[in-house]
NULO-236837 format. One record per residue: x, y, z of N, C-alpha, C, O in turn. Coordinates in steps of 0.1 Angstrom, whole numbers. Atoms other than C-alpha are relative to their C-alpha. Last residue first. Layout:
N
[[X, Y, Z], [X, Y, Z], [X, Y, Z], [X, Y, Z]]
...
END
This chain:
184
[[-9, 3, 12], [643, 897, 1150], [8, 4, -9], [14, -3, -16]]
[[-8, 5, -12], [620, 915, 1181], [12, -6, -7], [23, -4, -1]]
[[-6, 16, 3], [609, 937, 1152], [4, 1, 11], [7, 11, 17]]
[[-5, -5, -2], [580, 971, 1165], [10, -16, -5], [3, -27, -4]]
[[0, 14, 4], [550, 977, 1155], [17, 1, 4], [22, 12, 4]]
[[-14, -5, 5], [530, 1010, 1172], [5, -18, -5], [-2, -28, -2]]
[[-8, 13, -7], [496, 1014, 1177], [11, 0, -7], [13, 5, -18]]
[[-16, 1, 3], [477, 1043, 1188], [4, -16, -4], [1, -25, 4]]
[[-6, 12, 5], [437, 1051, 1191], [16, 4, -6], [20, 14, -13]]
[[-12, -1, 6], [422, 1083, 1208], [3, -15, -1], [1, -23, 8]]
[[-9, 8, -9], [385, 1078, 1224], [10, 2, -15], [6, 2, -26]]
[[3, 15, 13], [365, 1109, 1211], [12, -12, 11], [18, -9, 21]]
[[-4, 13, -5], [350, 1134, 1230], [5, -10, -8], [-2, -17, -16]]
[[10, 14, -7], [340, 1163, 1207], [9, -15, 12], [19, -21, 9]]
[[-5, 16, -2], [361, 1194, 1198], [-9, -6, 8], [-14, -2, 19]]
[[8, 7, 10], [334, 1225, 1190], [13, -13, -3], [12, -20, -14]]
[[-15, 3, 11], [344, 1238, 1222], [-8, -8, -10], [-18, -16, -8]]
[[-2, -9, 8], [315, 1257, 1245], [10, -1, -17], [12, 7, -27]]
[[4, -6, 4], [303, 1231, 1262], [2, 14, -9], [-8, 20, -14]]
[[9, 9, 12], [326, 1208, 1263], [-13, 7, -2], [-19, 2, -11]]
[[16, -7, -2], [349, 1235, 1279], [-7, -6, -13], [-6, -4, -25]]
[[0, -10, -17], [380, 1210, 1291], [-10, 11, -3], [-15, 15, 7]]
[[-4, -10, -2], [373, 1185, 1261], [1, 8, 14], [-5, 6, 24]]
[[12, -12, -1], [374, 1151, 1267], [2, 11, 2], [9, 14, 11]]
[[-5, -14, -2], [399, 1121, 1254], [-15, 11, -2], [-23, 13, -11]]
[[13, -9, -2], [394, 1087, 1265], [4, 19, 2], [8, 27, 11]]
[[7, -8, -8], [426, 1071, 1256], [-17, 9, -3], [-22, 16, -12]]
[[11, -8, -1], [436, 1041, 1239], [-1, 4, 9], [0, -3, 19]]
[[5, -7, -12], [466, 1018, 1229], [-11, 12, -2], [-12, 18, -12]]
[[10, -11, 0], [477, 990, 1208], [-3, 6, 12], [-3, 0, 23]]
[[7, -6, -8], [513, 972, 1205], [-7, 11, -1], [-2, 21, -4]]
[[6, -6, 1], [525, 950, 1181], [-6, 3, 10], [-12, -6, 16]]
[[8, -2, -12], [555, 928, 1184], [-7, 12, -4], [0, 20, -9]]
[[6, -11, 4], [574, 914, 1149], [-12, 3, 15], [-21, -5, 15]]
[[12, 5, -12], [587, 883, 1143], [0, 17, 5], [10, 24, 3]]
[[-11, -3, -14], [611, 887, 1110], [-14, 0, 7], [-24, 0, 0]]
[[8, -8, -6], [604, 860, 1081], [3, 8, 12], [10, 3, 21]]
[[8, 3, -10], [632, 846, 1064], [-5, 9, 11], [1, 18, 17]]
[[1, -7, -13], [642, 858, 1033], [-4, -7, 10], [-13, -14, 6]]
[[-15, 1, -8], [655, 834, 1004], [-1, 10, 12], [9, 12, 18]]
[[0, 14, -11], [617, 826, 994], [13, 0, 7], [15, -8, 17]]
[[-13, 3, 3], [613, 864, 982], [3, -14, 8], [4, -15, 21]]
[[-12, 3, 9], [583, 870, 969], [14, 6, 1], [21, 13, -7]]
[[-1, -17, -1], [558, 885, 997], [10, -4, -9], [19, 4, -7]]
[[12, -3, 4], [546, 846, 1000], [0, 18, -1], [-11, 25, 0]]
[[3, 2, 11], [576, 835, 997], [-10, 4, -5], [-12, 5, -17]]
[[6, -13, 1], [591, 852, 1024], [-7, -4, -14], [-7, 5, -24]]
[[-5, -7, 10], [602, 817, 1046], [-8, 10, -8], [-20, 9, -4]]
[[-3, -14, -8], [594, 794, 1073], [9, 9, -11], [21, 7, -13]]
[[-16, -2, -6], [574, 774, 1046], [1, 10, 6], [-5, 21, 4]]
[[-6, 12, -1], [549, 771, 1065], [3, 2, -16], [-7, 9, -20]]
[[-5, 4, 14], [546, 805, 1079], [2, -18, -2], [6, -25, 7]]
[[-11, -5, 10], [544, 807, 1117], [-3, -6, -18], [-4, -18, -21]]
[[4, 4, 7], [507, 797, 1134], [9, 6, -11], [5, 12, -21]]
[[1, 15, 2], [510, 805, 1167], [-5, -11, -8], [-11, -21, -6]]
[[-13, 7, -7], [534, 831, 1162], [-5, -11, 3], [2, -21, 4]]
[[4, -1, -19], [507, 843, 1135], [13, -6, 12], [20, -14, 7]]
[[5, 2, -7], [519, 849, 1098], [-2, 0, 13], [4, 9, 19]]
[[6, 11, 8], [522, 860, 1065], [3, -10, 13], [7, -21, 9]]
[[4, 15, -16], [517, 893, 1075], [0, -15, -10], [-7, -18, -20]]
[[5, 10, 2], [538, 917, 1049], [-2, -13, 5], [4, -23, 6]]
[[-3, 13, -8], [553, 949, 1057], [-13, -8, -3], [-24, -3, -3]]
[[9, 7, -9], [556, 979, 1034], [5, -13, 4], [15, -19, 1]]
[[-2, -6, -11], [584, 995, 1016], [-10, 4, 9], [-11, 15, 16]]
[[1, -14, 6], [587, 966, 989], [4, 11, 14], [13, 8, 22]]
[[9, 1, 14], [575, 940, 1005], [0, 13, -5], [-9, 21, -5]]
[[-4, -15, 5], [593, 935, 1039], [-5, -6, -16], [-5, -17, -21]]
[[-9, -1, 14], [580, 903, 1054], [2, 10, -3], [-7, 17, 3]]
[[2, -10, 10], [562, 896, 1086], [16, -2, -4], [26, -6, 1]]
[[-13, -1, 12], [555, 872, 1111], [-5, 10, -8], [-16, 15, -10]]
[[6, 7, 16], [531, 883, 1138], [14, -1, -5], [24, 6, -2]]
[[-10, 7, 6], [530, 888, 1178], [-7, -4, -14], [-18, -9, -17]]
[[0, 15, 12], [504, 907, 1194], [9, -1, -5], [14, 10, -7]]
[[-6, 2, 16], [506, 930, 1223], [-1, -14, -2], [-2, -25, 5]]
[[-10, -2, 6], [474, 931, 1228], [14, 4, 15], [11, 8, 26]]
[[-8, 11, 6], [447, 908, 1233], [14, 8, -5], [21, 3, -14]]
[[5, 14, -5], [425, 941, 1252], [9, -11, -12], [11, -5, -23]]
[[11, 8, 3], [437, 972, 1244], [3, -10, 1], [15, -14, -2]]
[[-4, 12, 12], [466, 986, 1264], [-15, -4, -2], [-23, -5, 7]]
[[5, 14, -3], [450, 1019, 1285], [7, -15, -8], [-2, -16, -17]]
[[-2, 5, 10], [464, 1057, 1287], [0, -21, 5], [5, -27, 15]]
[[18, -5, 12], [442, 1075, 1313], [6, -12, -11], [-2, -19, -16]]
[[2, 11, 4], [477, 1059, 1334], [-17, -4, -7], [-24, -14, -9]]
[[1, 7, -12], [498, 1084, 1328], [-10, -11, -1], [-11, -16, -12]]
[[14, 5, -4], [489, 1113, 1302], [0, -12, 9], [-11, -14, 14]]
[[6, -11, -7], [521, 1129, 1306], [-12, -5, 0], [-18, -2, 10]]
[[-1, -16, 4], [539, 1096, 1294], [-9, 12, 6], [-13, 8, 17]]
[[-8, -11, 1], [548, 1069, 1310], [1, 12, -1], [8, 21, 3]]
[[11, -12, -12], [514, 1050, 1310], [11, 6, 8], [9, 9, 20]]
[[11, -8, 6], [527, 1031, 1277], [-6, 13, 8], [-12, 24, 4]]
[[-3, -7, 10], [558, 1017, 1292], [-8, 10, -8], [-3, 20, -12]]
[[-6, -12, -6], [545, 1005, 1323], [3, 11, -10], [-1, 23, -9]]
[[14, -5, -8], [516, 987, 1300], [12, 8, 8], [11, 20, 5]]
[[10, -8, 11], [543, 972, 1275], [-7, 10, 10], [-3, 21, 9]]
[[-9, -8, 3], [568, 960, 1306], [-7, 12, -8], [-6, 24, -5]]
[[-5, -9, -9], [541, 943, 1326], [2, 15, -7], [-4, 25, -5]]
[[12, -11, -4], [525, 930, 1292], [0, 10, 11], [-6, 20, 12]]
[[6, -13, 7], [557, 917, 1286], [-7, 4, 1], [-4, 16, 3]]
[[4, -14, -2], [569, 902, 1319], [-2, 15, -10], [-1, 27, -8]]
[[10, -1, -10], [565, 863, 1315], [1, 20, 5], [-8, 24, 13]]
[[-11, -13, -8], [590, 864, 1281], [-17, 8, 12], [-26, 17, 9]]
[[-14, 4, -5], [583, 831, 1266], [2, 12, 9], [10, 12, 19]]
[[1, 14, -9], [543, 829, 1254], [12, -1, 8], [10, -8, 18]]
[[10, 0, -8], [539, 863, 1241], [0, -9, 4], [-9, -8, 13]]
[[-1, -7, -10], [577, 871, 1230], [-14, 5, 7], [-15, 15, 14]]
[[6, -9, 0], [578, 839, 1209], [-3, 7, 10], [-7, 1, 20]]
[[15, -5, 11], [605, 839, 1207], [-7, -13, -1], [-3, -24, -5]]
[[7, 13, 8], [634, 827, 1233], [-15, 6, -5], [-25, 8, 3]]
[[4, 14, -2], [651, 856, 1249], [-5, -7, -11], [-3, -4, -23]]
[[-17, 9, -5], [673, 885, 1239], [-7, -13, 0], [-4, -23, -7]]
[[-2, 8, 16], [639, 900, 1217], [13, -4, 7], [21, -8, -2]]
[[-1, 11, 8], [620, 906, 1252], [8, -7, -12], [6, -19, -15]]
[[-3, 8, -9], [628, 935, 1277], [1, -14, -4], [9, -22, 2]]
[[-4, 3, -8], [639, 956, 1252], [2, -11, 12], [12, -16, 16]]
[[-9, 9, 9], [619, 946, 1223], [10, 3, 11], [15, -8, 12]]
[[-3, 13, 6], [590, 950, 1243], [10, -6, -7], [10, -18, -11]]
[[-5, 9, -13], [600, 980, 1260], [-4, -10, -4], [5, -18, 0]]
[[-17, -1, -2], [602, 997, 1226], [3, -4, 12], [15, -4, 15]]
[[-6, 9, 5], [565, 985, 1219], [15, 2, -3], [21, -4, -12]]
[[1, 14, -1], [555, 1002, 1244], [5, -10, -5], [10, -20, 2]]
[[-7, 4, -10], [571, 1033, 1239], [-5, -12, 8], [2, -17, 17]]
[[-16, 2, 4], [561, 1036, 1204], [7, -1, 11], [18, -4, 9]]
[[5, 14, 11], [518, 1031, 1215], [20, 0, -3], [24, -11, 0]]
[[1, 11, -6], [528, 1059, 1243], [1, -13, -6], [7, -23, -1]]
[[-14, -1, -8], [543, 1084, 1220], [-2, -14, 10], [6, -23, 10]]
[[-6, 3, 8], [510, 1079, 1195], [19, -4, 11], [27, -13, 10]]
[[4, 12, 6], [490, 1086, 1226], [10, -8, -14], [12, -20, -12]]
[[-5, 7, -17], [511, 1117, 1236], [-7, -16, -2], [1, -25, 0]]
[[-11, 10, 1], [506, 1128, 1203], [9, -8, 7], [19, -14, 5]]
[[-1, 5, 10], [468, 1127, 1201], [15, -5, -3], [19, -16, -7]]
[[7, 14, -4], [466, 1144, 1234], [8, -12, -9], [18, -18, -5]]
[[-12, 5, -14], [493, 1171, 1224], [-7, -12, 6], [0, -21, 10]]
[[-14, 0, 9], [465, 1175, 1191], [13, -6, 11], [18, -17, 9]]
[[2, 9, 7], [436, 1174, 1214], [8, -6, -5], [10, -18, -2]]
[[3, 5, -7], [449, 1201, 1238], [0, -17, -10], [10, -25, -9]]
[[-12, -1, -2], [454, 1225, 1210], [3, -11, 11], [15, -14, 9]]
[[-3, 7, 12], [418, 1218, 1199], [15, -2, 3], [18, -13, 0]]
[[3, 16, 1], [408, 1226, 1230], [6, -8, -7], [11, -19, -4]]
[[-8, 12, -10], [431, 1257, 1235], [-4, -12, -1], [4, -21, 1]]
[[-18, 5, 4], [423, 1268, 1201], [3, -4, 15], [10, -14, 16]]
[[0, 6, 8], [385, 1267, 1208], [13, -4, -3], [17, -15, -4]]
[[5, 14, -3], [386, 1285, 1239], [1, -11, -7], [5, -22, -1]]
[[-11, 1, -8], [406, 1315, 1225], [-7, -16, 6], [-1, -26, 2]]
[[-17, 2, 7], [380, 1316, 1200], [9, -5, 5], [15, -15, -1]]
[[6, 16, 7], [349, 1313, 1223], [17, -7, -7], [24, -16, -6]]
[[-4, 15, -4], [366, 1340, 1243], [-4, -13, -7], [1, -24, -4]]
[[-13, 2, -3], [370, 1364, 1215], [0, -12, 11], [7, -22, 9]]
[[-7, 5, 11], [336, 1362, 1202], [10, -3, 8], [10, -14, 14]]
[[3, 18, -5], [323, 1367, 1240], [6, -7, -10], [12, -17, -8]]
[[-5, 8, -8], [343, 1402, 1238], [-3, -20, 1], [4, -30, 4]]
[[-12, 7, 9], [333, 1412, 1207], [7, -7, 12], [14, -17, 10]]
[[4, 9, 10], [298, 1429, 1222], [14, -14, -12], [13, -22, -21]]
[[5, 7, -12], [314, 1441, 1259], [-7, -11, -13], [-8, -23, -12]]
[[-8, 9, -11], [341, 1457, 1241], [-9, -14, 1], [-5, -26, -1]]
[[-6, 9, 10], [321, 1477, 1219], [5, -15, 7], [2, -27, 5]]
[[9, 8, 6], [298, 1488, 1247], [7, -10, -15], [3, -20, -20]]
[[8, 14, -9], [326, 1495, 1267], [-6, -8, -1], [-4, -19, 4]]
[[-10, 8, 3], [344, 1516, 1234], [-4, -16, 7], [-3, -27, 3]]
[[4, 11, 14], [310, 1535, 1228], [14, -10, 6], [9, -21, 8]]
[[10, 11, 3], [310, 1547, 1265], [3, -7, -7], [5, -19, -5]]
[[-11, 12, -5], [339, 1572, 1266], [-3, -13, 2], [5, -22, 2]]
[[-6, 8, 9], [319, 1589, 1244], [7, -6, 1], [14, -13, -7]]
[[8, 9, 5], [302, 1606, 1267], [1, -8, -11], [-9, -14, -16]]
[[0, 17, -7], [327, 1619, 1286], [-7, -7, -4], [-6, -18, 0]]
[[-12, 9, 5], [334, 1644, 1257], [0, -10, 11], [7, -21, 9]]
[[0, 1, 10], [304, 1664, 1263], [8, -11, -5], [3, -20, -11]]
[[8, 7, 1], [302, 1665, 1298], [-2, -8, -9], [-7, -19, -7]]
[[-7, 16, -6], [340, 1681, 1296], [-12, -9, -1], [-9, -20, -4]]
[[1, -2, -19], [327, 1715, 1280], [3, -19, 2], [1, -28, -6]]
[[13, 4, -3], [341, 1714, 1238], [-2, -1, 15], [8, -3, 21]]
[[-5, 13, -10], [365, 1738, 1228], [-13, -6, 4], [-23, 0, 4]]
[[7, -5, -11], [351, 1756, 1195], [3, -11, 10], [2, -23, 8]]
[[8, 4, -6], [369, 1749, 1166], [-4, 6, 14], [1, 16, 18]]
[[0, -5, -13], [388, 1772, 1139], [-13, -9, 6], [-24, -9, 1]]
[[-10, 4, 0], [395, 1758, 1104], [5, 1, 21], [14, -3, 29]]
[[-3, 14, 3], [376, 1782, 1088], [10, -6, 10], [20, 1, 13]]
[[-12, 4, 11], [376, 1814, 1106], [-1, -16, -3], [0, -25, 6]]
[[-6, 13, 1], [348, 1824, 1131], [8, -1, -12], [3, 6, -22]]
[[6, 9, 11], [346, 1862, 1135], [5, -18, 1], [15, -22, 6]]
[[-11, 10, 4], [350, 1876, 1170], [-4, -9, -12], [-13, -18, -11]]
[[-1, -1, 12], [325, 1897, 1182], [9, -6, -8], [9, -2, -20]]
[[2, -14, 4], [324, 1882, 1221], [-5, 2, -18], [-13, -6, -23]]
[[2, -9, -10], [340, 1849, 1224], [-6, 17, -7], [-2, 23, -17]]
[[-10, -9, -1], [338, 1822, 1199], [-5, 12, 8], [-16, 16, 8]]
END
């Protein structure tokens, strides 16, 4: 305070400007220590976020396969791996439709053909197309008055890798799908 001038509670003293730039620092140094936290974070939910849209893009492909197999297949003559010469065409366009394209792969012997039975509110193999039921019938899921429905299975897999594999605590993994689908 200037001159004789009592100080009074409650009364500050202006401070000179050197004073108060120096504090413009701490926030920098805060910054600069929470900052790497924060991108890791942000890193981590895009992987993971990534993974998940992977995962259902794979699941989308495995149901869109085996919905061009009943398309292009269940009018004709079953079985729809020996009679209908452009399922695995159809399956394999169908699968590498989706935004993942053609990363997405049919595994090897498939699609497969099986009989099946309803059993309750599961399905029940009771057999191969080249090896139908004998009797052609659900007896073996107990109902002998059903006859078995034919049934197209299609698997699929991608190679899924993170975009900062070093930094993301998602791993590589190969993605599995498969979808089932009646031609009957």
């Amino acid at each position: 305070m200037p001159g004789n001038a009592r100080s009074h509670p409650g009364d500050t003293r202006p401070r000179p400007w050197p004073i108060v730039a120096k504090d413009d620092g701490n926030v920098i140094i805060e910054f600069a220590l929470i900052a790497p936290i924060l991108l890791v974070l942000i890193i981590n939910i895009l992987d993971f976020s990534l993974l998940i849209w992977a995962r259902m893009q794979v699941d989308y492909s495995a149901q869109m396969g085996a919905q061009a197999a009943y398309k292009t297949c269940s009018t004709g003559t079953l079985p729809a791996t020996t009679n209908c010469a452009s399922l695995t065409t159809a399956v394999t366009t169908a699968a590498q439709a989706t935004s993942l394209g053609t990363a997405v792969t049919l595994v090897s012997g498939y699609p497969s053909e099986t009989y099946y039975c309803v059993s309750g509110t599961t399905l029940q193999s009771v057999g191969a197309y080249s090896s139908p039921p004998s009797p052609f019938n659900c007896s073996a899921a107990g109902s002998a008055s059903t006859t078995p429905g034919d049934y197209i299975e299609v698997d699929v897999t991608y190679a899924y890798a993170p975009t900062f594999s070093g930094l993301s605590l998602a791993s590589a993994q190969t993605l599995t799908a498969t979808a089932i689908q009646r031609l009957n």
